[in-house]
C-alpha positions as a printed Julia matrix, in Angstrom:
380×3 Matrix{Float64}:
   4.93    3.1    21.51
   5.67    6.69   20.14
   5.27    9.59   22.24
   1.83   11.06   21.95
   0.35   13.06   18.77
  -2.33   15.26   20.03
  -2.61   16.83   16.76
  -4.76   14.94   14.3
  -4.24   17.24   11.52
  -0.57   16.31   11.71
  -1.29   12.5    11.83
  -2.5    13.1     8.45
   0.71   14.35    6.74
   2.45   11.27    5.63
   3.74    8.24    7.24
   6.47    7.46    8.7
   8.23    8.46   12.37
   9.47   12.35   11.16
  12.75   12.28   13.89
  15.62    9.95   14.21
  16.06   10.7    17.72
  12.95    8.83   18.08
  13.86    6.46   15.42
  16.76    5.44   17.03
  14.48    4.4    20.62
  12.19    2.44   18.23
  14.88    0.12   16.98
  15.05   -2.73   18.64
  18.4    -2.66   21.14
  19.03   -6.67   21.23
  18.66   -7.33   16.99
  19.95  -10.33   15.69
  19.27  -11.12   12.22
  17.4   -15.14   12.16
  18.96  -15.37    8.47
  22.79  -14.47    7.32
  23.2   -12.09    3.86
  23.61  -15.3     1.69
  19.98  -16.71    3.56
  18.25  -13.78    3.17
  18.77  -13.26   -0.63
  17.67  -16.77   -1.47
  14.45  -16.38    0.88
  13.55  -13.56   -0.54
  13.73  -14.87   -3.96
  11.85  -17.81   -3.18
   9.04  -15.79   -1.56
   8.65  -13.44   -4.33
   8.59  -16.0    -6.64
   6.07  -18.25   -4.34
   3.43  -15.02   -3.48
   3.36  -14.0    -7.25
   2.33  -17.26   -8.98
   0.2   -17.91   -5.86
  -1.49  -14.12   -6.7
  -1.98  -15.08   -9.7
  -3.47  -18.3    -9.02
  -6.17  -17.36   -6.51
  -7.3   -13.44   -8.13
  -7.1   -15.11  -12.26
  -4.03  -12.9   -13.04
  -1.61  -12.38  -15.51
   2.37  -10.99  -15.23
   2.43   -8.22  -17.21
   5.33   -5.77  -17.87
   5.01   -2.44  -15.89
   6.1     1.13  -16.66
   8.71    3.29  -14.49
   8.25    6.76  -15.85
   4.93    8.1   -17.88
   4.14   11.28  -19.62
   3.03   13.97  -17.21
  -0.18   14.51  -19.9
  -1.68   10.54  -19.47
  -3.01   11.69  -15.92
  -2.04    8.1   -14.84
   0.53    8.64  -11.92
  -0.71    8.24   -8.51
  -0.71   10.93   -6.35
  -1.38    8.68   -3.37
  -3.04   11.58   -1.88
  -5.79   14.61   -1.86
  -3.7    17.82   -0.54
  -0.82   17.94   -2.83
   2.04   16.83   -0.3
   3.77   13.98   -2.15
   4.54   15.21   -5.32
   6.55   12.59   -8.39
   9.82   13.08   -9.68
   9.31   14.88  -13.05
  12.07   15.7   -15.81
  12.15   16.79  -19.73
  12.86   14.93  -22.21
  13.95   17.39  -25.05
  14.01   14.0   -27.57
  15.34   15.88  -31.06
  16.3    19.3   -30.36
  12.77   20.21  -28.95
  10.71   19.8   -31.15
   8.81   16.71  -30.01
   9.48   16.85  -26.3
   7.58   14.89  -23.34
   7.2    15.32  -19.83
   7.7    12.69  -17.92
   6.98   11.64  -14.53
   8.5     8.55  -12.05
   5.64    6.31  -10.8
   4.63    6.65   -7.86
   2.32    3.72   -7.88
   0.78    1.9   -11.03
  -2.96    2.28   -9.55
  -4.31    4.03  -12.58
  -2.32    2.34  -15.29
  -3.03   -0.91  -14.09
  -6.51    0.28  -15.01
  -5.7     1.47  -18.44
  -3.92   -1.9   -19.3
  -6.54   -4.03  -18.5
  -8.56   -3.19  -21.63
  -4.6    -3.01  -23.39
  -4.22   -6.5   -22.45
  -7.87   -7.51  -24.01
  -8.94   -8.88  -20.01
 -12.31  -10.08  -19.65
 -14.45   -9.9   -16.59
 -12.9   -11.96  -13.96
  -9.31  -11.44  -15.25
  -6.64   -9.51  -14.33
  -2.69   -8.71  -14.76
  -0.13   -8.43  -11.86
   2.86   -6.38  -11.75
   6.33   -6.14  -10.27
   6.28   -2.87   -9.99
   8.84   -0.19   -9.32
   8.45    3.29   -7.81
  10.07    6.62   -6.36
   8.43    8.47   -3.55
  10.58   11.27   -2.79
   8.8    13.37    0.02
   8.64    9.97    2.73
  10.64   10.38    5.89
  13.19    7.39    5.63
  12.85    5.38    8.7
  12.82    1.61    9.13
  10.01    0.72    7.27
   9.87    3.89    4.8
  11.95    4.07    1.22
  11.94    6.19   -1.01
  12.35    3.38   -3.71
   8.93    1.69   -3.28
   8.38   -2.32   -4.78
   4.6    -3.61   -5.01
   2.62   -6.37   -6.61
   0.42   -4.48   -7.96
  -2.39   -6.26   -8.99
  -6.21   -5.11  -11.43
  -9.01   -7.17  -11.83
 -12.03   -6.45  -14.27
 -15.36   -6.99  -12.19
 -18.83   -6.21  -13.08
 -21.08   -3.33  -11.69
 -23.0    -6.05   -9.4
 -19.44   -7.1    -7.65
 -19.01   -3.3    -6.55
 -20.16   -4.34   -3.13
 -18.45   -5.07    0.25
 -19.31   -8.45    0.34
 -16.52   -8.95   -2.61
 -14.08   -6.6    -1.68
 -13.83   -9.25    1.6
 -13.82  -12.24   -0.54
 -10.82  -10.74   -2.55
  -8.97   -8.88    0.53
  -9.69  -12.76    2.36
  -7.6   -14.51   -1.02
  -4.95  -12.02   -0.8
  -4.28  -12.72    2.86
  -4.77  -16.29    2.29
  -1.09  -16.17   -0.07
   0.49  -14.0     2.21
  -0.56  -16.66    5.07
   0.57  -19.85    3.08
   4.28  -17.82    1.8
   5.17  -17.53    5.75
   4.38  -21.24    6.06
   6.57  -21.64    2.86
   9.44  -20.19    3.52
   9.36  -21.32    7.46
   9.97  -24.93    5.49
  12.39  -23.1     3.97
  14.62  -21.85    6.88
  13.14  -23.58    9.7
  14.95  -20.9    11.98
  12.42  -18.49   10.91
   9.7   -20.37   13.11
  10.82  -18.35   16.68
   8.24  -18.32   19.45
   9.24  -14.56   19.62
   7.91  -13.84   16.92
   4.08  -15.25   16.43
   3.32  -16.59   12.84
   0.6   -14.54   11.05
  -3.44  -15.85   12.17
  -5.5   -17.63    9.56
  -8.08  -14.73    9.72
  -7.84  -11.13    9.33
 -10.24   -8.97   11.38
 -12.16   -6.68    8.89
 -13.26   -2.98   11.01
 -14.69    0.0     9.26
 -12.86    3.21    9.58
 -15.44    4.79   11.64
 -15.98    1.44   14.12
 -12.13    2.37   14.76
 -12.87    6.15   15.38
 -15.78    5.08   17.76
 -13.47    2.78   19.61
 -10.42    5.45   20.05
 -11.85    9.1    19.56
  -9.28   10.36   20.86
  -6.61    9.44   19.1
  -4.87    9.85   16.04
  -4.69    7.07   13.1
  -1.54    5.42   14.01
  -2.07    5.38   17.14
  -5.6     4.18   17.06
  -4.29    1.31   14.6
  -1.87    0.6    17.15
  -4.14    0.44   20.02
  -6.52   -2.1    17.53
  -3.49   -3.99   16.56
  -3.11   -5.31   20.42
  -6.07   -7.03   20.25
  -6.56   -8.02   16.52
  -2.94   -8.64   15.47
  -3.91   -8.67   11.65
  -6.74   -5.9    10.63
  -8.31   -4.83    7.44
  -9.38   -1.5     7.41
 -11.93   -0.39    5.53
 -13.21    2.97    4.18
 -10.28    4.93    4.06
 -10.29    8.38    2.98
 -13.9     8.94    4.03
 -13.95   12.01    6.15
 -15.18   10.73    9.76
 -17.35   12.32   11.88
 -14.24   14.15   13.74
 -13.71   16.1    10.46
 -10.96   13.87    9.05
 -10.44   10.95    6.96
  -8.6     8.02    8.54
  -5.74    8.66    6.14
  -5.52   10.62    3.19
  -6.17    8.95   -0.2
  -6.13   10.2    -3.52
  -9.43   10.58   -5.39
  -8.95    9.09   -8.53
  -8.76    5.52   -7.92
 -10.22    4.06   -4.8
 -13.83    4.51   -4.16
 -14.15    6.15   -0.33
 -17.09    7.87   -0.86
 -20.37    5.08   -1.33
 -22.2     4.59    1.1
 -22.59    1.31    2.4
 -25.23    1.42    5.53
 -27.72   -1.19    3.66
 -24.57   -3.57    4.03
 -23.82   -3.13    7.52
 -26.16   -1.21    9.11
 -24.65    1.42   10.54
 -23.37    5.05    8.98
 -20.04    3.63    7.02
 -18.48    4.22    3.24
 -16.47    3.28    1.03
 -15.34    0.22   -0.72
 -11.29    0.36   -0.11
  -9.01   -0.32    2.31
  -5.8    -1.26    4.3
  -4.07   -4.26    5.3
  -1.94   -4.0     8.76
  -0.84   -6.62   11.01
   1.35   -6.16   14.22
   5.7    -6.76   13.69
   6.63   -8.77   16.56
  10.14   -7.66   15.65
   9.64   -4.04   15.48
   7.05   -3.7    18.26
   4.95   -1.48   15.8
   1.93   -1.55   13.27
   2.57   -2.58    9.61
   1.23   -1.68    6.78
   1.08   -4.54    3.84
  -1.43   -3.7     1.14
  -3.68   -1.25    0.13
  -6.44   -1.76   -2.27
  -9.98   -1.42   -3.29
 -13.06   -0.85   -5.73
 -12.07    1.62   -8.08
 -13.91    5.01   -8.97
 -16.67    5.11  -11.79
 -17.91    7.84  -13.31
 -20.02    9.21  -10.67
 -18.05    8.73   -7.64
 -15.07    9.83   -9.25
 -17.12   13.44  -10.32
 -18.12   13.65   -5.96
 -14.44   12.3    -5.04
 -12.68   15.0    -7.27
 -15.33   17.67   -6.04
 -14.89   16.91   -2.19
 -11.09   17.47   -3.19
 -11.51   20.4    -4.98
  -9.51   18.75   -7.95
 -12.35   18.67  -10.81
 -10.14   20.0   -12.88
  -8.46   16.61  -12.97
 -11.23   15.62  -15.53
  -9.43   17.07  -18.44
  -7.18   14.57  -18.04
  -6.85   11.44  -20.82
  -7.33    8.77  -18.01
 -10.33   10.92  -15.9
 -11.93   11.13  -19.21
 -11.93    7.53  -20.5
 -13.38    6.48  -16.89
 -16.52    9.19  -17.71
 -16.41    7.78  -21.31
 -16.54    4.11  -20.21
 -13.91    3.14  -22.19
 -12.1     1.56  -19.46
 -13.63   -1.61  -17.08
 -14.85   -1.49  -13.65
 -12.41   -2.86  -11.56
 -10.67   -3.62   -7.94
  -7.15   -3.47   -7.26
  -4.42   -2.95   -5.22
  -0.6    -3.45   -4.18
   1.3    -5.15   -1.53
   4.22   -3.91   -0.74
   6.84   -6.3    -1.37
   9.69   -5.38    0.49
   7.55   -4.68    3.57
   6.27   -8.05    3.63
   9.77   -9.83    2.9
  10.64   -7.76    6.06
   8.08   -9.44    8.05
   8.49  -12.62    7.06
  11.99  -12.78    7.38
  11.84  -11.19   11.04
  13.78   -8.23    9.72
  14.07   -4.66   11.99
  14.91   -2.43    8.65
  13.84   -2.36    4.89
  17.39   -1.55    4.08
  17.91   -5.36    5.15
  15.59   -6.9     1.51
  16.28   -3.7    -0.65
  18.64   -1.8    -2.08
  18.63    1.92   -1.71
  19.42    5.51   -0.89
  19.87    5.83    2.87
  21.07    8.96    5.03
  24.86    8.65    6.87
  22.81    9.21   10.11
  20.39    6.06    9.42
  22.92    3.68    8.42
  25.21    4.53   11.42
  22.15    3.96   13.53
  21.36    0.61   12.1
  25.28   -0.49   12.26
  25.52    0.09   15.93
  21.74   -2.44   16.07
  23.72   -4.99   14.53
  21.39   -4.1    11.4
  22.96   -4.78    8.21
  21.8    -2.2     5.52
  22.33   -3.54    1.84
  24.51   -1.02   -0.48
């Protein structure tokens, strides 16, 4: 376990560990890779292939093509946050001679023009479209389970005003887990060396906790660390509620206000003083001795809780944007949504110590020397 953060306020900045020194403690010291190179690219081409047709089997989805950069003037990158600190890669495009120029931005995530694209693709209520999407996050710390090149399914679904309840977000968080669940089992058949008593298979249940149950049960500590200290006794968690200022004065983690809705209050469905209709997905690496995030998702914003998110976040000038406006127009469905990140969960279920080990990316010297002397091979 990391050293202790007292500050809270600090929790809140990002993920990741923010020090190689301690990086380099968290590694594991006796790594030995269950799969060779040649092993792990067919696994993890058979599990991708396996967890999207099985997505799109138990949510009613459709693939659908995805974009990589989008004009800076659609509104629809994610920001992933509400204070500003993880900002996309922008860059001109002067087209002929200037004189009908774009800004454009990198995705960060697809969250809003999944959204967008559901009425595009002509998807009823019910329906939805799934992506293999690809992004750039430039301001993470790159550790063992951070990139800055970021892989999701991301996944919409059109749902009625009624559905907007907990109750459903379960039901849908319960399928998701279900696929991730049955590709383990898959790919265990597989490469039956991936079944190691080490490392316990994932449990048939996930254990759903409000964000401010959690805060109740560890007030004293920060997010990760309260995860963590959940994580020992419910080894696979979905956390709900997230962004939500609790009553300590902060949200569990920072999340943008634009897509999710964090902000309903849902008391008459559990009785005690919770919100929001969102959440996380973490489960404890056996391999890494830390928590893991998988997915997030949840009910998306409508018109009025997207007005009170955007206030709370002193952003309301957001809603001069095309996509904030076509959400207070109605032109776009109610929906829920989400993405799972893919190379995080090829990481667990392959029993891998790095992401550099499923993707390929931009790594510092200092990381990949690290990983070398763990017996860690990092793909170039």
């Amino acid at each position: 376990m990391s050293t202790l953060v007292i500050d809270k306020q600090a929790d809140l900045a990002g993920p990741g560990i923010g020090d190689y020194r301690e990086l380099e403690k968290i590694l594991p010291h006796d790594y030995h890779s269950l799969l060779n190179r040649k092993e792990t690219q067919q696994a993890i081409f058979q599990v991708k292939r396996y967890i999207e047709d099985s997505l799109c089997k138990e949510l009613n989805l459709m693939m659908v093509e995805v974009p990589l950069i989008v004009d800076v003037e659609s509104g629809v990158n994610d920001m992933l946050d509400r204070d500003g600190s993880r900002t996309p890669i922008q860059f001109h495009i002067s087209n002929d001679h200037d004189e009908h120029p774009i800004d454009a931005q990198v995705v960060q995530a697809a969250t809003k023009w999944k959204r967008i694209a559901l009425k595009q693709f002509d998807c009823n209520v019910g329906e939805g479209i799934c992506t293999d999407m690809r992004a750039v996050r430039k301001d993470y710390f790159l550790d063992h389970d951070h990139s800055a090149y970021v892989d999701q399914w991301d996944w919409e679904r059109v749902i009625t005003a009624e559905r907007r309840n907990l109750d459903f977000l379960k039901s849908v968080v319960s399928k998701i887990w279900k696929v991730l669940v049955g590709a383990e089992r898959f790919v265990q058949t597989l490469f039956p060396q991936l079944k190691d008593p080490r490392f316990p298979d994932l449990p048939e249940e996930l254990k759903f906790l409000h964000a401010e149950e959690i805060l109740d049960m560890h007030p004293d500590l920060p997010r990760k660390q309260r995860e963590t200290a959940i994580l020992q006794k419910y080894p696979a968690i979905f956390i709900i509620g997230i962004g939500w200022p609790l009553k300590d004065g902060y949200p569990h983690e920072m999340r943008a206000a634009d897509y999710d809705d964090w902000i309903t209050e849902t008391r008459g469905q559990t009785g005690q003083d919770t919100h929001g209709l969102n959440g996380d997905i973490l489960v404890w690496n056996h391999v890494t001795q830390r928590r893991h995030e998988l997915s997030s998702m949840g009910i998306r914003v409508t018109a009025d809780t997207l007005q009170k998110q955007l206030a709370l976040s002193n952003q309301l000038d957001f809603l001069r944007l095309p996509y904030h406006r076509a959400i207070l127009a109605g032109d776009i469905p109610l929906s829920i949504g989400g993405g799972i990140g893919q190379s995080r969960t090829l990481m667990l279920l392959l029993r891998k110590a790095h992401l550099g080990e499923v993707s390929v990316t931009v790594w510092p010297r200092i990381l990949k020397e690290m990983c070398a002397r763990k017996n860690i091979f990092v793909l170039e």
